[in-house]
C-alpha positions as CSV (number, residue, x, y, z in Angstrom):
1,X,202.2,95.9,25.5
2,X,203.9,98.6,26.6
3,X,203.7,100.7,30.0
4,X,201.3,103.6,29.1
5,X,198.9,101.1,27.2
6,X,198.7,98.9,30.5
7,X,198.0,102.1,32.6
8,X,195.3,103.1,30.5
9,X,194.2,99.2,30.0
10,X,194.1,99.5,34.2
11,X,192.3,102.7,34.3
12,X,189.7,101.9,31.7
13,X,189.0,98.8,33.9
14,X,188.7,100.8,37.1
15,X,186.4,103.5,35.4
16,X,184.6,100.3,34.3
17,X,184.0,98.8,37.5
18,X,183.5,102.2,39.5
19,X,180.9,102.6,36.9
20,X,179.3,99.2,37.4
21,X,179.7,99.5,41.3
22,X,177.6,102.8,40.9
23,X,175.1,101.6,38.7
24,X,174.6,98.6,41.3
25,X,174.7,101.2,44.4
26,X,172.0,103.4,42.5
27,X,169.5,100.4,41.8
28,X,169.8,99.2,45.4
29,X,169.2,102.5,46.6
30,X,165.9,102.9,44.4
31,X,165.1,99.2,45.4
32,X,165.1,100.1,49.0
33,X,163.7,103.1,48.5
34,X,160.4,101.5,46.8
35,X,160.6,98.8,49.4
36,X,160.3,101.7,51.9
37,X,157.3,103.5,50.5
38,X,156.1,100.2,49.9
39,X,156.2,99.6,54.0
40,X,155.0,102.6,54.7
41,X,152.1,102.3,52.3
42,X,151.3,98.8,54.0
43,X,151.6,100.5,57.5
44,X,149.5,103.2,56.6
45,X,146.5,101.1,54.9
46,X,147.2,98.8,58.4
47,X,146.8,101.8,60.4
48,X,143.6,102.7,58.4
49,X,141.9,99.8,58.7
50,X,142.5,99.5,62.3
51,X,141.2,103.2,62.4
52,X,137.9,102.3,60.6
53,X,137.7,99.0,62.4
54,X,137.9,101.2,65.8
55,X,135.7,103.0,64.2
56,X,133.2,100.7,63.3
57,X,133.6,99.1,67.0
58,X,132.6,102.6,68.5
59,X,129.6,103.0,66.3
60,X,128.0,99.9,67.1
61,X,128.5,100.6,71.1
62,X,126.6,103.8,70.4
63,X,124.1,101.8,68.3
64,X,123.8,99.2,71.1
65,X,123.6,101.5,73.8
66,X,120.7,103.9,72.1
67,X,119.0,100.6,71.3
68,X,119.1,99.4,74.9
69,X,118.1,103.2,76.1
70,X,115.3,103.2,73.7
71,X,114.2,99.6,74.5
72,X,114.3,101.1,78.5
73,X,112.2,104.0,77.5
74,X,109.6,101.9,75.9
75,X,109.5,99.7,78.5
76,X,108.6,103.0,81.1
77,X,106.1,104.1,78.3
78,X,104.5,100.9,78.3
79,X,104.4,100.6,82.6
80,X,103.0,104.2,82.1
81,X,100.2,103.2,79.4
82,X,98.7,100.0,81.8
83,X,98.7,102.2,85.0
84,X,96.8,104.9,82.6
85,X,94.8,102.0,81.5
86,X,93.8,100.1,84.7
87,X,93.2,103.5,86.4
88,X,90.6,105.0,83.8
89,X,88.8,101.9,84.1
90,X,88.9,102.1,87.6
91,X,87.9,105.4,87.7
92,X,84.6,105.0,86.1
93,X,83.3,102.0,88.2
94,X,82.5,103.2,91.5
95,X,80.0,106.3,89.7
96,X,78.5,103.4,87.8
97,X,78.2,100.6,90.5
98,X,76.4,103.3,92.5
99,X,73.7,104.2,90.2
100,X,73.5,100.5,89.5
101,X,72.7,99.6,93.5
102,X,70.4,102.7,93.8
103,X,67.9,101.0,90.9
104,X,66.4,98.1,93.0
105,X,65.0,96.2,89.4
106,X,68.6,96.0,88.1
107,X,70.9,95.8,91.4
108,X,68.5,92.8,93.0
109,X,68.9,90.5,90.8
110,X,71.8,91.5,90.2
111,X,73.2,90.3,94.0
112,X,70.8,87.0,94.3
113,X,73.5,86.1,91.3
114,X,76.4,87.5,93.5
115,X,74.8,85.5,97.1
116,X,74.7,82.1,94.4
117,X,78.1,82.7,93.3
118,X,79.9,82.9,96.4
119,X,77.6,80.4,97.9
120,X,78.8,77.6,95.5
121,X,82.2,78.7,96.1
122,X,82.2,77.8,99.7
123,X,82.1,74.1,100.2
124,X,80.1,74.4,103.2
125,X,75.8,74.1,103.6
126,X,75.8,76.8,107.2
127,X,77.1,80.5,105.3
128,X,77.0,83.8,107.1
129,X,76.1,86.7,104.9
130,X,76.9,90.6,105.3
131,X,76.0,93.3,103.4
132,X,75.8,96.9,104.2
133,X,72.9,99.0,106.1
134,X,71.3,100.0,103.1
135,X,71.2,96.3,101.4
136,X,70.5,95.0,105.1
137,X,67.0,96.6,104.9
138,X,66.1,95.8,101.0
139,X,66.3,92.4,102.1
140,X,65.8,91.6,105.6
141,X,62.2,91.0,105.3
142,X,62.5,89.1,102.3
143,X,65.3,86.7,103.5
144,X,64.3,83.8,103.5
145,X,62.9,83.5,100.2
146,X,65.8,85.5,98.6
147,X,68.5,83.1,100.3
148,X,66.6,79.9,98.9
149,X,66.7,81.1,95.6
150,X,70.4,82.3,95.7
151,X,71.4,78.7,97.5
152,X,68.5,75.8,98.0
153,X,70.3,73.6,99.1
154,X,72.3,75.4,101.8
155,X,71.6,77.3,105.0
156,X,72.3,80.9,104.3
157,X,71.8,83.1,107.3
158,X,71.6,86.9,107.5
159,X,73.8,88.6,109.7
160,X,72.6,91.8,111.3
161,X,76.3,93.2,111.4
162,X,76.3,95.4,108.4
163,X,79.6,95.8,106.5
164,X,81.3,99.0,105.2
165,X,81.0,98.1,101.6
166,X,79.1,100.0,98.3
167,X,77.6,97.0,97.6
168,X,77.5,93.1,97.1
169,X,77.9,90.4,99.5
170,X,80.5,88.6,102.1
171,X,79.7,85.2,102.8
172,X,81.6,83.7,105.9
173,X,81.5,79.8,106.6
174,X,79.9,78.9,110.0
175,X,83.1,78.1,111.4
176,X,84.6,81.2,110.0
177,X,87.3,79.6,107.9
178,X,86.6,80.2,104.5
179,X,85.6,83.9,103.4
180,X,84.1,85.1,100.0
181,X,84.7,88.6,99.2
182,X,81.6,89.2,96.5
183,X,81.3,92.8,97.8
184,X,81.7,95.5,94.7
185,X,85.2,95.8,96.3
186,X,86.2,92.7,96.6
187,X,85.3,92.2,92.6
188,X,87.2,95.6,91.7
189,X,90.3,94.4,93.3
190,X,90.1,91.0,91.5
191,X,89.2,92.6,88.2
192,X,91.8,94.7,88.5
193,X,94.2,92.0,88.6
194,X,92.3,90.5,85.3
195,X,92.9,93.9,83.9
196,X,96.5,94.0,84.4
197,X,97.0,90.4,83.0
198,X,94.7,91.2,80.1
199,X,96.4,94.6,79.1
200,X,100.0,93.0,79.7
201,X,98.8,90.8,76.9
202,X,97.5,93.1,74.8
203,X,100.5,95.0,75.1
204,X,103.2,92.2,75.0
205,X,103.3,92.1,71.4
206,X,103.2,95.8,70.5
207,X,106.6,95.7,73.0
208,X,108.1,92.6,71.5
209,X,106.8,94.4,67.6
210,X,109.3,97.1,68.6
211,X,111.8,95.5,69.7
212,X,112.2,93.9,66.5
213,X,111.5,90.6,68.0
C-alpha cells in the first residue's frame, strides 16, 4: 500500500472513531440527562408527599383540637343544664311546701310521718323535738298522743324552743349527740344532692352519646 492510501486508511479510522466517541458522548449525555429528570421527578413526588403528609398532620391537630374545644363546650353546656335543672326545681318547692303546711289535713300527717322517721333514725329511746312557733302551737296540746303515735316505743319530748324553720321537725338525742335534720330545709338540701346525682345520670349518657363514646 502506498503513502496516500495509508493516510486516507488513517483518517478514515480517525473519522471512524471520532464518530463512535461522539455517538458514545451523545448517549451518555442523554442517559444522564434522563437519570436527572428522573431524580428530580423522585425528589419532587418526595417533596409532595411530605407536603401532603404535613398536610395531613396539620389537619388532624385542627381536628383534634376543635374536637377537644367542642367536647369542652359541651361539657360547660351540660354544668349549665343541671344548675338550670336543680334550680327550677328548687325554685318551686318553698311556694309549694308553704301552702302544704298552711292546710292542717294534709301537713299533719304529713309531719307525724316526718317525727317517725327521724325518730327511727336515732338509735336512742330520750329525743328532743323542735319545730317552729307556728307548728309549736298545732301541737302542743296534743303532744303526747301525737309523739306516741310517731314513736311508741320511745320518749319523745317537746321542746318549747322554737326553731327558725318553714316547717318539719329536728329531733336531738338527750345527750345531744346525734341530730336529725327532718325540717323542710334540711330535706331540700339532701334532695338537692339526690337531684344532682340523679340528673348527672340522666345526663351521663347524652355526654358520653356525643362524645362518640
Amino acid at each position: 500500500m502506498n503513502e496516500p492510501d495509508q493516510i486516507g486508511g488513517l483518517e478514515a479510522a480517525l473519522t471512524e472513531r471520532a464518530n463512535k466517541l461522539a455517538a458514545e458522548y451523545l448517549e451518555y449525555a442523554r442517559q444522564t440527562r434522563e437519570q436527572i429528570l428522573a431524580d428530580a421527578k423522585m425528589r419532587l413526588h418526595l417533596e409532595e408527599e411530605r407536603e401532603v403528609l404535613a398536610a395531613k398532620a396539620h389537619a388532624e391537630r385542627i381536628y383534634q383540637q376543635q374536637v377537644q374545644a367542642a367536647e369542652l363546650q359541651l361539657h360547660a353546656e351540660l354544668d349549665r343544664l343541671r344548675i338550670q335543672l336543680v334550680q327550677s326545681v328548687l325554685d318551686g318547692i318553698p311556694g309549694r311546701l308553704a301552702q302544704l303546711a298552711a292546710d292542717e289535713q294534709r301537713y299533719l300527717p304529713l309531719l307525724l310521718e316526718w317525727l317517725r322517721e327521724g325518730a327511727q333514725a336515732i338509735e336512742r329511746d330520750d329525743l328532743v323535738v323542735q319545730v317552729n312557733r307556728r307548728d309549736w302551737q298545732r301541737l302542743q296540746a296534743g303532744w303526747g298522743d301525737f309523739a306516741r303515735q310517731a314513736a311508741p316505743a320511745k320518749m319523745l319530748r317537746l321542746s318549747a324552743e322554737t326553731i327558725e324553720c318553714s316547717g318539719g321537725v329536728l329531733l336531738v338525742s338527750a345527750d345531744n349527740d346525734i341530730r336529725f335534720d327532718n325540717t323542710f330545709e334540711g330535706r331540700l338540701e339532701r334532695m338537692s344532692e339526690t337531684m344532682q346525682t340523679t340528673i348527672n345520670e340522666r345526663l351521663s349518657p347524652v355526654a358520653q352519646e356525643a362524645h362518640g363514646r
